[in-house]
Backbone of each chain as ProteinMPNN parsed JSONL, in Angstrom:
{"seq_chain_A": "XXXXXXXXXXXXXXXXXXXXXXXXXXXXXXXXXXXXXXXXXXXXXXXXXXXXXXXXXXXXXXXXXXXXXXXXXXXXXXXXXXXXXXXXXXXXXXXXXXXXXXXXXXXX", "coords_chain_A": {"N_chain_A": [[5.771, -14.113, 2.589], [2.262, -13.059, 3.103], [-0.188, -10.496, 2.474], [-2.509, -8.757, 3.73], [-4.081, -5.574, 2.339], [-5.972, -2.773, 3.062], [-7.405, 0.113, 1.676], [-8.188, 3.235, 2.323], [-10.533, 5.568, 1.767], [-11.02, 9.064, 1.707], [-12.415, 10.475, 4.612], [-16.061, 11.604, 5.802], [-16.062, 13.338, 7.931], [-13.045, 13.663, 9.405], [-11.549, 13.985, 12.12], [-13.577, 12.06, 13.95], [-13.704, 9.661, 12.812], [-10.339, 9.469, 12.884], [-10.482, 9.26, 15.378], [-11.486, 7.284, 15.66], [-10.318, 4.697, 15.162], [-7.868, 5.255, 15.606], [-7.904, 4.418, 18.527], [-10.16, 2.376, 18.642], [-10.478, 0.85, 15.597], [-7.779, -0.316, 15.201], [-6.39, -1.52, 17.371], [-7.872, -3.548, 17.426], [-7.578, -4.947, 15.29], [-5.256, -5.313, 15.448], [-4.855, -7.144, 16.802], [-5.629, -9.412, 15.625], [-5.383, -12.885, 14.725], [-2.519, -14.673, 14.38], [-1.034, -12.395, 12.476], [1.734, -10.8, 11.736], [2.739, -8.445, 11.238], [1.908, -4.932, 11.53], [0.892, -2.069, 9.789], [0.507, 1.205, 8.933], [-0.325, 3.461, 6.477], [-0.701, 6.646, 6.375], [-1.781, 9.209, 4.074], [-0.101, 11.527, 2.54], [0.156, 13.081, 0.264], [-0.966, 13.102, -2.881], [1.029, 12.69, -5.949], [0.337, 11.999, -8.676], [-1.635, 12.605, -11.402], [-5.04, 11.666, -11.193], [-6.131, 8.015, -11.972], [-7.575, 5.349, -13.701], [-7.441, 3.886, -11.763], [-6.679, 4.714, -9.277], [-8.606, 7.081, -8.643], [-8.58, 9.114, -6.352], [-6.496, 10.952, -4.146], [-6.402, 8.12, -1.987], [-6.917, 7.933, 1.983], [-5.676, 6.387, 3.232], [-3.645, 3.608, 3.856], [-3.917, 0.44, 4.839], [-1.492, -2.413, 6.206], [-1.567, -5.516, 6.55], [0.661, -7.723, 7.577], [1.23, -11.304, 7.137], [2.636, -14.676, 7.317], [1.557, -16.611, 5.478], [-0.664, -17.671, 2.978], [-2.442, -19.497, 4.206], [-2.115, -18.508, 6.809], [-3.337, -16.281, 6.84], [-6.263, -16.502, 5.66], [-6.974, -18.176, 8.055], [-6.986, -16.623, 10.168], [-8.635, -13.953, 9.147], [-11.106, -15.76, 9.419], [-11.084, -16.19, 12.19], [-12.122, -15.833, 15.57], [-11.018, -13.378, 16.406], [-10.307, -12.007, 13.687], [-12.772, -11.732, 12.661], [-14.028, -9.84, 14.868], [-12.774, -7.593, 14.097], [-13.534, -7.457, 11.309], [-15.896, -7.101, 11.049], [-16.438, -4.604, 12.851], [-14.856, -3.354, 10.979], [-16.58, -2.862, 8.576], [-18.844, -1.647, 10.239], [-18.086, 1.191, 10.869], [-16.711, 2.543, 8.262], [-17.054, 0.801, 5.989], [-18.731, 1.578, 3.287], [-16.002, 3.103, 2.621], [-13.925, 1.706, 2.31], [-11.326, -0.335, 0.343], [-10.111, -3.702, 0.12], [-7.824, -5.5, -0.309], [-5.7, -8.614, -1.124], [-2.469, -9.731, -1.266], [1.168, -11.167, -2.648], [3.803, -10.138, -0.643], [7.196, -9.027, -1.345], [10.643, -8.406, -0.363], [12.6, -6.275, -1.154], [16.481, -6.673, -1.469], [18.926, -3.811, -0.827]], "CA_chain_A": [[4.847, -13.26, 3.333], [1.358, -12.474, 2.359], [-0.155, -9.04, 3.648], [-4.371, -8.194, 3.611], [-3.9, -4.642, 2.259], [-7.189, -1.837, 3.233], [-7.139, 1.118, 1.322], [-9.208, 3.828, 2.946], [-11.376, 6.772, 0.519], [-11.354, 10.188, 2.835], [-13.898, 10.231, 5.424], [-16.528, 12.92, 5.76], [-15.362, 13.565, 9.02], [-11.408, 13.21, 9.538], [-11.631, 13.699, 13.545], [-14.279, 10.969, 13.886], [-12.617, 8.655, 11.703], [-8.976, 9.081, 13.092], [-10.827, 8.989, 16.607], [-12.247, 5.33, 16.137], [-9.477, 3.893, 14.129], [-6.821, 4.801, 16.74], [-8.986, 3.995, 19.795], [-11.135, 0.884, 18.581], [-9.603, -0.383, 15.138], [-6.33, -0.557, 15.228], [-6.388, -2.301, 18.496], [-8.754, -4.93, 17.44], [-6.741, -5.169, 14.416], [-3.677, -5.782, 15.912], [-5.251, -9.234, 18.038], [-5.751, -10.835, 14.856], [-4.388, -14.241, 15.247], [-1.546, -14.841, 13.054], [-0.419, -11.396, 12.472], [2.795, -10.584, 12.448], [3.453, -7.127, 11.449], [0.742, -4.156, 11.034], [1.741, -1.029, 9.551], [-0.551, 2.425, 8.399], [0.375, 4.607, 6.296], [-1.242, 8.525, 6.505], [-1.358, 9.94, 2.868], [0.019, 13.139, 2.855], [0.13, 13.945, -1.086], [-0.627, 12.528, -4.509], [1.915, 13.229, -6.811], [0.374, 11.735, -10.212], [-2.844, 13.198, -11.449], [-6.105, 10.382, -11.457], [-5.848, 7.179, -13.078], [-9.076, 4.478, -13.3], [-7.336, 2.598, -10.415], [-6.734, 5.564, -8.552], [-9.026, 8.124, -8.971], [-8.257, 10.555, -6.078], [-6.027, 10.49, -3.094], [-6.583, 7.493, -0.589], [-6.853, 8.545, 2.88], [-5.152, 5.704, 4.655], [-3.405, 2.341, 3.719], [-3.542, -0.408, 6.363], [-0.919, -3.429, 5.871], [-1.502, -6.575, 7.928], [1.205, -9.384, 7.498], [1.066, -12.842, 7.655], [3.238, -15.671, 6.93], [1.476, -16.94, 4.193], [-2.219, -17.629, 2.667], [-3.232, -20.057, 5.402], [-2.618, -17.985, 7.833], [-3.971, -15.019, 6.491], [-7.37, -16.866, 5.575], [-7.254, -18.484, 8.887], [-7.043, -15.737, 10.496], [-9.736, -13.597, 8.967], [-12.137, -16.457, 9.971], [-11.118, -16.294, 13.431], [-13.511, -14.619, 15.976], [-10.59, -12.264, 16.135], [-11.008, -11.129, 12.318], [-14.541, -11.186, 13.061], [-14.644, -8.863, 15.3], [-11.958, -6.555, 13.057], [-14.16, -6.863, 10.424], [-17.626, -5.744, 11.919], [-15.953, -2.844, 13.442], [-14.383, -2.047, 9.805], [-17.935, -2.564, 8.292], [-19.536, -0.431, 10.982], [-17.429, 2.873, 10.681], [-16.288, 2.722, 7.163], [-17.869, 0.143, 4.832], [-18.449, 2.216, 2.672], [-15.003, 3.942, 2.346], [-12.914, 0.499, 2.671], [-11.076, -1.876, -0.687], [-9.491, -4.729, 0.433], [-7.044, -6.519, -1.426], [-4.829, -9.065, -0.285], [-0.952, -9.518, -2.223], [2.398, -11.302, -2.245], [4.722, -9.37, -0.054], [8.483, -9.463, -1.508], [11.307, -7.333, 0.007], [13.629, -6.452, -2.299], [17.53, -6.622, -1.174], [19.212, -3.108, -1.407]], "C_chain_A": [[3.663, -12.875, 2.433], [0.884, -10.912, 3.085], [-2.231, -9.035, 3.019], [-3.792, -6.186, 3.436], [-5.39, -3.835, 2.128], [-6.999, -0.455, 2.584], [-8.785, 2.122, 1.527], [-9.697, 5.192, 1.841], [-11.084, 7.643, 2.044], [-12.593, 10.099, 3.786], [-14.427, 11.564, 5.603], [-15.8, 13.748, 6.74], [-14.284, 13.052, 9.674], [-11.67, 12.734, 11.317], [-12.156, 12.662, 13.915], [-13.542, 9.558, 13.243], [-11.369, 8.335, 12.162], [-9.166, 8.471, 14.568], [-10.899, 6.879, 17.061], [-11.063, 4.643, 15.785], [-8.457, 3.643, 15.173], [-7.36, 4.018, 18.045], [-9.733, 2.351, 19.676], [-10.664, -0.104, 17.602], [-8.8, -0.553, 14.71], [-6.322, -1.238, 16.13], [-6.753, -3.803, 18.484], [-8.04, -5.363, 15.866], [-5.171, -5.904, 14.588], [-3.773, -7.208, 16.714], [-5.477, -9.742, 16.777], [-4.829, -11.436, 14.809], [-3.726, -14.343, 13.737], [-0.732, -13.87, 12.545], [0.576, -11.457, 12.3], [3.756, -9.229, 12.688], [2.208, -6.282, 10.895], [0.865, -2.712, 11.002], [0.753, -0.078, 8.634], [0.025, 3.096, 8.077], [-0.637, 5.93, 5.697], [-0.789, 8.81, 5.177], [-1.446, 10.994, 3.003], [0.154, 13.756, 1.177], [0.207, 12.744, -2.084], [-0.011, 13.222, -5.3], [1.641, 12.821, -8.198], [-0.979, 12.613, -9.726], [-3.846, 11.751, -11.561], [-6.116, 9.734, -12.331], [-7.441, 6.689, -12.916], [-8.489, 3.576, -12.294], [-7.474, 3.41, -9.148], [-7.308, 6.938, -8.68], [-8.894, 9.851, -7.844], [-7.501, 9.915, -4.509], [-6.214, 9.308, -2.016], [-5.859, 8.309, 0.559], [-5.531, 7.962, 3.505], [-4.871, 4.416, 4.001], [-2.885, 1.685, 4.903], [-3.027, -2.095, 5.861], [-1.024, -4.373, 6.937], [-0.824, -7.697, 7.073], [1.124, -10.465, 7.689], [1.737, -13.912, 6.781], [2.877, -16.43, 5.725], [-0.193, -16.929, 3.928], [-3.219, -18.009, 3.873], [-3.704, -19.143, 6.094], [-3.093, -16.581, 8.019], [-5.734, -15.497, 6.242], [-8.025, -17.822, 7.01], [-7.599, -17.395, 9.906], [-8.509, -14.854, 10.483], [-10.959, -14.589, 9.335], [-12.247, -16.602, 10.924], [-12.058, -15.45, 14.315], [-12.246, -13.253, 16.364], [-10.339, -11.885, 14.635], [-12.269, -10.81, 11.867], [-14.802, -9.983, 13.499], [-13.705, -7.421, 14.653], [-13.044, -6.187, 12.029], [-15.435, -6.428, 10.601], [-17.289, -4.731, 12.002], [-15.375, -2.479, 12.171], [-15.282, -1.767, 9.172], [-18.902, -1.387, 8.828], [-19.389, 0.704, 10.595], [-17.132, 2.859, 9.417], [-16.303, 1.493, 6.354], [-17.49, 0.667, 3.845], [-16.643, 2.732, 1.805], [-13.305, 3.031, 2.048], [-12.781, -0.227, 1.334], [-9.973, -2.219, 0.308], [-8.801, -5.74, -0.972], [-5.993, -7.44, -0.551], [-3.489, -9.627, -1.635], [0.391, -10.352, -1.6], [3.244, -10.316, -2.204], [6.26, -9.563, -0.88], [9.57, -8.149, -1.341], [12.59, -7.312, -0.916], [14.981, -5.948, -1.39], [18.196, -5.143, -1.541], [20.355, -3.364, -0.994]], "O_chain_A": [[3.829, -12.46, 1.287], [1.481, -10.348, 4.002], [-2.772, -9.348, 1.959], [-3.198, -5.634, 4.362], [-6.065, -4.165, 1.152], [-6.184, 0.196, 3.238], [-9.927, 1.898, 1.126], [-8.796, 5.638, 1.13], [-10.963, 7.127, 3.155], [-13.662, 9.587, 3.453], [-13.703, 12.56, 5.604], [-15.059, 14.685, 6.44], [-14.411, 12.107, 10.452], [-11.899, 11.597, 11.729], [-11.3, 11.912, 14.383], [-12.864, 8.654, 13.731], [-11.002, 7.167, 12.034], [-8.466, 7.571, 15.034], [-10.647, 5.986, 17.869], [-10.969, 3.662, 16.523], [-8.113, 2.55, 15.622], [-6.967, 2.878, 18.291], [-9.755, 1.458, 20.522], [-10.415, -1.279, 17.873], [-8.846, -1.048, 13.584], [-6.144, -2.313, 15.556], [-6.322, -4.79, 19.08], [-8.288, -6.533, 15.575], [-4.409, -6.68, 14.012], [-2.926, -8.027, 17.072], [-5.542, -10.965, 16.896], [-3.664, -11.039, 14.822], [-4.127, -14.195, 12.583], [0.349, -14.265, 12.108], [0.911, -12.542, 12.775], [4.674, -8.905, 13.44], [1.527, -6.737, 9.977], [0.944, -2.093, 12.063], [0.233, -0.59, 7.643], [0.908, 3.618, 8.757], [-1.175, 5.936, 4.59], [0.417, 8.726, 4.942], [-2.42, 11.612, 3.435], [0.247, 14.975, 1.035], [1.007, 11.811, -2.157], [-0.36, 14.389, -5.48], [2.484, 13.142, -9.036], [-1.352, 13.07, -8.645], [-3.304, 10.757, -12.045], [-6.117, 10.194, -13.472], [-8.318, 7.288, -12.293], [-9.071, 2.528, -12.013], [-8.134, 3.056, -8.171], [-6.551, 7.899, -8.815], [-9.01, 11.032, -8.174], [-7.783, 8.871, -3.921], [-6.137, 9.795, -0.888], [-4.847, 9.007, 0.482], [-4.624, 8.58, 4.061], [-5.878, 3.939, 3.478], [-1.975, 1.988, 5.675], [-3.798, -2.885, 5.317], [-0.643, -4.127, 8.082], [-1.356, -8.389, 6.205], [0.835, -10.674, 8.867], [1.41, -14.021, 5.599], [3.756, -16.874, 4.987], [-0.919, -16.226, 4.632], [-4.186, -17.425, 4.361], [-4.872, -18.785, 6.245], [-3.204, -15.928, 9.056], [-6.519, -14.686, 6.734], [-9.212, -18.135, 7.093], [-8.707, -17.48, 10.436], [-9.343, -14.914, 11.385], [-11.974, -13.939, 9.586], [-13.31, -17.126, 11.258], [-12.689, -14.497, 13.858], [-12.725, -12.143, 16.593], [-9.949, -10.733, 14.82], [-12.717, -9.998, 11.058], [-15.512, -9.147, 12.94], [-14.137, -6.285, 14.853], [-13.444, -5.04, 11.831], [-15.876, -5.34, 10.229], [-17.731, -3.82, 11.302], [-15.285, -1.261, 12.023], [-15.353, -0.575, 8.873], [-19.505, -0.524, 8.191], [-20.279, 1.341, 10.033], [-17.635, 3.967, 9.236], [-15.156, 1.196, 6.019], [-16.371, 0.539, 3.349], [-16.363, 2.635, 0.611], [-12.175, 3.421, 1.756], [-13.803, -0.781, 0.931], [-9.243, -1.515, 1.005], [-9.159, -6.32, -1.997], [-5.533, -7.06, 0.527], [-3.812, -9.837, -2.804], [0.695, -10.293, -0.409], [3.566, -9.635, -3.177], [6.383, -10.78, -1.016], [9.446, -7.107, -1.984], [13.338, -8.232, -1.247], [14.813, -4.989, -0.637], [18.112, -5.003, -2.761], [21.319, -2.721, -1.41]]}, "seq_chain_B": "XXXXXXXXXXXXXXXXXXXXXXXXXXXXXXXXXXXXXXXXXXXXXXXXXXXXXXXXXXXXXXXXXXXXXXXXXXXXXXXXXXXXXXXXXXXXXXXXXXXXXXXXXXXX", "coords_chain_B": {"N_chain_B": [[9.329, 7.585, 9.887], [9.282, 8.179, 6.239], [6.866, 6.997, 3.436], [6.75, 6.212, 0.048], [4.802, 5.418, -1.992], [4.043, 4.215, -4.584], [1.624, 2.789, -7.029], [0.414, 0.096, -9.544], [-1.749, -0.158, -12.082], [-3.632, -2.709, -13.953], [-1.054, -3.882, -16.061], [-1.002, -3.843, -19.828], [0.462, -6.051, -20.912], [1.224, -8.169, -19.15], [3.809, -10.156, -18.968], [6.01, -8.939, -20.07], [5.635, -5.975, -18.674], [6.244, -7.786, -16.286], [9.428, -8.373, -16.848], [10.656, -6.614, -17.442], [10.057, -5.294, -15.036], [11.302, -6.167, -12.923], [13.853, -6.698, -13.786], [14.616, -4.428, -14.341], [14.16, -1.953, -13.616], [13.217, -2.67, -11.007], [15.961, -2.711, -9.544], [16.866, -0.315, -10.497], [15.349, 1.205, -8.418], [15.688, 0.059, -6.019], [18.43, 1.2, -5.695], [18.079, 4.143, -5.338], [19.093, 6.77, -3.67], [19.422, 7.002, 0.267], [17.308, 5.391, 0.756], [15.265, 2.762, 2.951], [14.207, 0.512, 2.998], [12.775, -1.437, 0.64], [9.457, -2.596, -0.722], [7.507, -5.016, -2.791], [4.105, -5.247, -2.994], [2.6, -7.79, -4.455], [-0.609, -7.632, -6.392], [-2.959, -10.491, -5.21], [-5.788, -11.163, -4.498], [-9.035, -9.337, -5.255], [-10.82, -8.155, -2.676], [-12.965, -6.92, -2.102], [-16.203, -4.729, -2.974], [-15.689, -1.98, -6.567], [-14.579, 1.041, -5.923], [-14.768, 4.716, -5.651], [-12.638, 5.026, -4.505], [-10.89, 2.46, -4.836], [-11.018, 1.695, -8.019], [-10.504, -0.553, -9.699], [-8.87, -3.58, -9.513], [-5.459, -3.234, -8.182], [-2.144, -3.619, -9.563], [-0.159, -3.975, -9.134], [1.892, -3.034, -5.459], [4.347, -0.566, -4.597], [6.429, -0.118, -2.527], [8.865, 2.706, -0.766], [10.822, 3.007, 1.834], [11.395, 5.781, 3.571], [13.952, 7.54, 5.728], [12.829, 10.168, 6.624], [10.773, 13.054, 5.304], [12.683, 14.988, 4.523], [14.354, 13.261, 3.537], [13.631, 11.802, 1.785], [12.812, 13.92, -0.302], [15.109, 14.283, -1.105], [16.053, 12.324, -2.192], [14.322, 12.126, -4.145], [14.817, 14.048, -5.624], [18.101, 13.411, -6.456], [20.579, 12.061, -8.546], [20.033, 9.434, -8.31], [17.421, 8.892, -7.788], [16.026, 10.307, -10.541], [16.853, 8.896, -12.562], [15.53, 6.548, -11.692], [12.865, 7.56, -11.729], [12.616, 8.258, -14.604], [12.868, 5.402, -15.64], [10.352, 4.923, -14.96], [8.648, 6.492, -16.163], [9.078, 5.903, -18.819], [8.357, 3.005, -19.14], [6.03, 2.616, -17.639], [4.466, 4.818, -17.279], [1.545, 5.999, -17.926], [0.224, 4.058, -16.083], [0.956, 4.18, -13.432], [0.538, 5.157, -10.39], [0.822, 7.831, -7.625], [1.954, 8.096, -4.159], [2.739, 10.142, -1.383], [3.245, 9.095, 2.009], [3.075, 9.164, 5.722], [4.302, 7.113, 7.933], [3.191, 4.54, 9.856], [4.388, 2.447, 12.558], [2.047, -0.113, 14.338], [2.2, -1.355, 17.903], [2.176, -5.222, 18.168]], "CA_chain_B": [[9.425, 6.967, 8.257], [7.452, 8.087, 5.192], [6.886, 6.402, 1.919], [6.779, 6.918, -1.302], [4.227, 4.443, -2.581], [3.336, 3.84, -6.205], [0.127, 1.775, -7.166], [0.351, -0.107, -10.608], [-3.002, -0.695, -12.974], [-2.606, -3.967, -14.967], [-0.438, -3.078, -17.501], [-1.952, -5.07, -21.085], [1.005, -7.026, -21.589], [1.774, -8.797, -18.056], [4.91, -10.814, -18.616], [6.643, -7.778, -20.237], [5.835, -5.763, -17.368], [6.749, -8.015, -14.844], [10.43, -8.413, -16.823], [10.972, -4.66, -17.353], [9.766, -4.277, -13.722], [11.865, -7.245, -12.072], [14.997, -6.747, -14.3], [15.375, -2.848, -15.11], [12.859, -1.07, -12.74], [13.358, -2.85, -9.549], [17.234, -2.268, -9.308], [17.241, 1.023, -10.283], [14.798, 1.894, -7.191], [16.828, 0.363, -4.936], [19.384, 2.175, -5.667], [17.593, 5.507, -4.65], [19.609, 7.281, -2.319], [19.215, 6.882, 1.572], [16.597, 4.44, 0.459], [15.884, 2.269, 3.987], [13.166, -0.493, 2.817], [12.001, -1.559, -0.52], [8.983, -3.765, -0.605], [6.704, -5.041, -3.489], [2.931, -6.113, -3.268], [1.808, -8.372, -6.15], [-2.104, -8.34, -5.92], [-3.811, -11.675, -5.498], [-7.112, -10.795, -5.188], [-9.689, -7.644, -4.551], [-12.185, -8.761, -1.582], [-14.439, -5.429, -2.031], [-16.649, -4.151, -5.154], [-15.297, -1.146, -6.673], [-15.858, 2.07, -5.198], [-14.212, 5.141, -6.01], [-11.223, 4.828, -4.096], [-10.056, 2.132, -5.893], [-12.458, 1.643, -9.333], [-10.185, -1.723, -10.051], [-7.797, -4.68, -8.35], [-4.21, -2.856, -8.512], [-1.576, -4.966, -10.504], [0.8, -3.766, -7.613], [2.377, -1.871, -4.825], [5.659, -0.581, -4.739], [6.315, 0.82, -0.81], [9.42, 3.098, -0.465], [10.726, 4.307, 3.177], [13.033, 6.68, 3.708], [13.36, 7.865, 7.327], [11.933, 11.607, 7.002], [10.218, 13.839, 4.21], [13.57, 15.133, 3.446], [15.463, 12.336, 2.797], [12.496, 11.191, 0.302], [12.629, 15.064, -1.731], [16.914, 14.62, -1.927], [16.314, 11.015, -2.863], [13.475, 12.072, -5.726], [15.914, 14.965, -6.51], [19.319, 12.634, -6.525], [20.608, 11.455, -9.889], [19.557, 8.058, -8.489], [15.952, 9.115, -7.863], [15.804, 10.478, -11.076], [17.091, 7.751, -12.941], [14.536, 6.074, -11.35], [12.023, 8.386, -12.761], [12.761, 8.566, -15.758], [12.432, 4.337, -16.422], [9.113, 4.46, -14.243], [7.654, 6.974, -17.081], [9.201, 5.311, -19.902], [7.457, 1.705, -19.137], [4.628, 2.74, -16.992], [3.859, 6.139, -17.017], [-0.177, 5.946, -17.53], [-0.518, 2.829, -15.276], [1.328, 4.829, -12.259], [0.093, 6.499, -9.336], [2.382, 7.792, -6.537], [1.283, 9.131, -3.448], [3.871, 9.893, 0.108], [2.602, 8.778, 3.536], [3.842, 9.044, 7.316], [4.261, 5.411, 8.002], [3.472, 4.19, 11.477], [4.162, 0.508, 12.557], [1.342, -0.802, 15.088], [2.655, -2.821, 18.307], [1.144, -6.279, 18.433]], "C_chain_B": [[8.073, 7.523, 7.978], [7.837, 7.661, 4.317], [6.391, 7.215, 1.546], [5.586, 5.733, -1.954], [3.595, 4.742, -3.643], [2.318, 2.599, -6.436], [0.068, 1.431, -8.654], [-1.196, -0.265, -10.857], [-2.41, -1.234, -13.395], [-2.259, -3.05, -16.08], [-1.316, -4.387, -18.554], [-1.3, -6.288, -21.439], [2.032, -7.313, -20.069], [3.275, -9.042, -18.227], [6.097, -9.749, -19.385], [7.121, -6.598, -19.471], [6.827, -6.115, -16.423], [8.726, -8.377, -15.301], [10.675, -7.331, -16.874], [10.965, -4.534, -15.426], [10.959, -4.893, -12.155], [13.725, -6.966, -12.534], [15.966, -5.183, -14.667], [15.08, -1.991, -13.589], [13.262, -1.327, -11.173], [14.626, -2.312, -9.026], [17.616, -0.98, -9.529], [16.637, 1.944, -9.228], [15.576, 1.447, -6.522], [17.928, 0.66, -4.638], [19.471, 3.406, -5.221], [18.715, 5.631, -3.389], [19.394, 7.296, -1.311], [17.155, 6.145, 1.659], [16.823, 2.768, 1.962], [15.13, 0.58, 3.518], [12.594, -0.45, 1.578], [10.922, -2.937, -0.688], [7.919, -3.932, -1.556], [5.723, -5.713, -2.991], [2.543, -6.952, -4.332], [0.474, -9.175, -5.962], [-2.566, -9.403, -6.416], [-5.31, -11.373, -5.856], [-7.747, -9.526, -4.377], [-10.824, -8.538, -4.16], [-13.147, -7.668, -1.765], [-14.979, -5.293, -3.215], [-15.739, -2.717, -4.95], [-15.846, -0.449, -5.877], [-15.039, 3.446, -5.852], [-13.228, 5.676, -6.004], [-10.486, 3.964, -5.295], [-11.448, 1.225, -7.205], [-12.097, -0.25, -9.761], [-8.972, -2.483, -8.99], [-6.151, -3.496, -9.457], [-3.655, -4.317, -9.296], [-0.469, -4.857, -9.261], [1.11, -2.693, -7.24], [2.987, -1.82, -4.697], [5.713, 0.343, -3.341], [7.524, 0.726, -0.7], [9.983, 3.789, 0.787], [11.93, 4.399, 3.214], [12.442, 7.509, 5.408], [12.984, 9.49, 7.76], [11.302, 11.837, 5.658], [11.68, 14.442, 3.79], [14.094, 14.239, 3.134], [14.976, 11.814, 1.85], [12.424, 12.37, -0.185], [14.071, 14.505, -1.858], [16.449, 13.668, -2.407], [15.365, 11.471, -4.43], [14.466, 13.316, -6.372], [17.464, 14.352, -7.002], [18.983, 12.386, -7.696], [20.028, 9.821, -9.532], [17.968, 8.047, -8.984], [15.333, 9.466, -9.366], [16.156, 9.533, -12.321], [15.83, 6.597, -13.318], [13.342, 6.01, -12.063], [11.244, 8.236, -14.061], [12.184, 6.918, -16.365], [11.095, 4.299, -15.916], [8.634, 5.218, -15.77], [7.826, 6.333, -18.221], [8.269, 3.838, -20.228], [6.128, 1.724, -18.671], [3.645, 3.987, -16.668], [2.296, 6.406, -16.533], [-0.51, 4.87, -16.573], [0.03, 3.438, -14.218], [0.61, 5.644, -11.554], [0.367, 6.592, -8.085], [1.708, 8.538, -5.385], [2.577, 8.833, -2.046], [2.983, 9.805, 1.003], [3.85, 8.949, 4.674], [3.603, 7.422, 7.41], [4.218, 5.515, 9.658], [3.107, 2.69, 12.155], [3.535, 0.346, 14.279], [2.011, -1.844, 16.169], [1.583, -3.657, 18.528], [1.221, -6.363, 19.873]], "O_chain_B": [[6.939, 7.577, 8.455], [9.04, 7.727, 4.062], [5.861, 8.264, 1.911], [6.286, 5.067, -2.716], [2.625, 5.5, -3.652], [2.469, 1.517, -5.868], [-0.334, 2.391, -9.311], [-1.906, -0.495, -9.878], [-1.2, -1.081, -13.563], [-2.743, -2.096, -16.688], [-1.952, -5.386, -18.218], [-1.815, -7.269, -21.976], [3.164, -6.871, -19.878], [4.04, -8.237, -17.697], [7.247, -10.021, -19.041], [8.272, -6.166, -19.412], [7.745, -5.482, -15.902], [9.452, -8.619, -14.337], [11.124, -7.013, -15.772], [11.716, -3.838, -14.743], [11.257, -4.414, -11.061], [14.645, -7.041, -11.72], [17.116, -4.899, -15.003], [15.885, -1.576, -12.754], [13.542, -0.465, -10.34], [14.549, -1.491, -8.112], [18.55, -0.467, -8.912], [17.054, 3.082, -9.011], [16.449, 2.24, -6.171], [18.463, 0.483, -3.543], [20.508, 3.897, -4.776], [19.03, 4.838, -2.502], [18.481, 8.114, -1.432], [16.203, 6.425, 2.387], [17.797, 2.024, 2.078], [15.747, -0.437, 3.836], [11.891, 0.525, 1.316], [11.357, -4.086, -0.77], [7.096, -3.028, -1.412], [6.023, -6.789, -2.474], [2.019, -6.32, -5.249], [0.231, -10.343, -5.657], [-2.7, -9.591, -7.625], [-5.879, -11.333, -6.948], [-7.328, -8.922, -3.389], [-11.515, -9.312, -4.823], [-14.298, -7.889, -1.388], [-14.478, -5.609, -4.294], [-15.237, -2.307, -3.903], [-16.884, -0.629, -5.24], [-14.527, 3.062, -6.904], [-12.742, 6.466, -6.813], [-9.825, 4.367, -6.253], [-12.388, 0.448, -7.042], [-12.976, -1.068, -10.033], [-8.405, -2.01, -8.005], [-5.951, -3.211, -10.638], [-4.175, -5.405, -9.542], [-0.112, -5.831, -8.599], [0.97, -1.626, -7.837], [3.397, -2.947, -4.423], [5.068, 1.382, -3.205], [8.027, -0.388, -0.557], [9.75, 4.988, 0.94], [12.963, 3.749, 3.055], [11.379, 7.834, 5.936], [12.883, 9.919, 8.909], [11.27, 10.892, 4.871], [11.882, 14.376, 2.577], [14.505, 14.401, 1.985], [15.69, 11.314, 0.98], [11.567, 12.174, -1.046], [14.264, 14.183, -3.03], [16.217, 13.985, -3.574], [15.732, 11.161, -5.564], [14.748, 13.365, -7.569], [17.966, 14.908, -7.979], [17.841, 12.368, -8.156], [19.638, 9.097, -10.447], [17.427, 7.538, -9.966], [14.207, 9.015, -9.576], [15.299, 9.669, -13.194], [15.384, 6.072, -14.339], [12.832, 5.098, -12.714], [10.077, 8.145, -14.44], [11.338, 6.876, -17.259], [10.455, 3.452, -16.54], [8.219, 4.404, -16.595], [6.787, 6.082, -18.83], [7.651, 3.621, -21.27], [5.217, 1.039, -19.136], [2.567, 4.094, -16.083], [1.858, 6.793, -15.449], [-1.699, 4.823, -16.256], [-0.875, 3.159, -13.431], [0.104, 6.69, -11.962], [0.226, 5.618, -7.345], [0.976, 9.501, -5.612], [3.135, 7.769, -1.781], [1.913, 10.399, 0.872], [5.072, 8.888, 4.543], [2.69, 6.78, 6.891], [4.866, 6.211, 10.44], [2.055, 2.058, 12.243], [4.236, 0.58, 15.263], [2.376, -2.952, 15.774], [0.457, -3.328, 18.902], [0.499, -7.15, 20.484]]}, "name": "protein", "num_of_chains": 2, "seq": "XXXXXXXXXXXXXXXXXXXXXXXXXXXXXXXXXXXXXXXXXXXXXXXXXXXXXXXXXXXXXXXXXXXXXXXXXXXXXXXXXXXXXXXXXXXXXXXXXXXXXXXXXXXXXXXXXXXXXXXXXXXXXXXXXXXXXXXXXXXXXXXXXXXXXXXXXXXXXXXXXXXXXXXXXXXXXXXXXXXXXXXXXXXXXXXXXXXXXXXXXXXXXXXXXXXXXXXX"}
């Protein structure tokens, strides 16, 4: 499994921000082709103090799965990751890293 | 579900790391108490410039869910959790940074 991981900075305006995200992109997030699992997680507390990777709380991490590189780079080229990524450009540019990572679930 | 997610900076001496983190580190997290999902990122690459969310490409993500906010304080209070702890500061202390989230999985 590979995963496209978004890590969101605070937004000036939370309401605005949680407004579009649930409403417009999450939705259009969730049609990208190839997908297979897409999972947000709401930061509710930093528990270290600021590093140089992490200098202050992220708002919002957004995990999108996908079977492997292909179809994670296929994907994003599709006119559905097109239109994901306009709409993440639009509203939060700015406020958006992208990284993408091998997934591995560890057995407990 | 909320996590527990930790965010590595490269450590200086990679393949040291990744045996400490694969051979000591990993098994003693999933051991954590009422521990439901353990899943590592290992970043490929950073698609964005810095910003001051994240200043550099993580080295990885370590994503813990436990199925409330208490069962993630007993688990960081449990002798497992602390266990835990204790090798995260010993090997990685300054490259760590931990933050809890509400997790919420997107239907496709």
């Amino acid at each position: 499994m590979v995963a496209l991981i978004a890590i969101y900075k605070a937004p000036e305006n939370k309401s605005e921000f949680d407004s579009h995200y649930k409403d417009i992109h999450s939705p259009l997030s969730a049609k990208m082709e190839g997908l297979k699992r897409l999972e947000i997680a709401h930061v509710k507390n930093m528990l270290t103090p600021p590093t140089s990777t992490i200098a202050e709380a992220p708002y919002l991490f957004c995990t999108m799965y996908f079977e492997d590189q292909a179809a994670l780079d296929n994907s994003m080229r599709s006119p559905s990751g097109k239109a994901a990524a306009r709409d993440l450009m639009g509203f939060a540019g700015p406020l958006v890293s992208m990284v993408t990572a091998e997934v591995e679930e560890i057995a407990l």
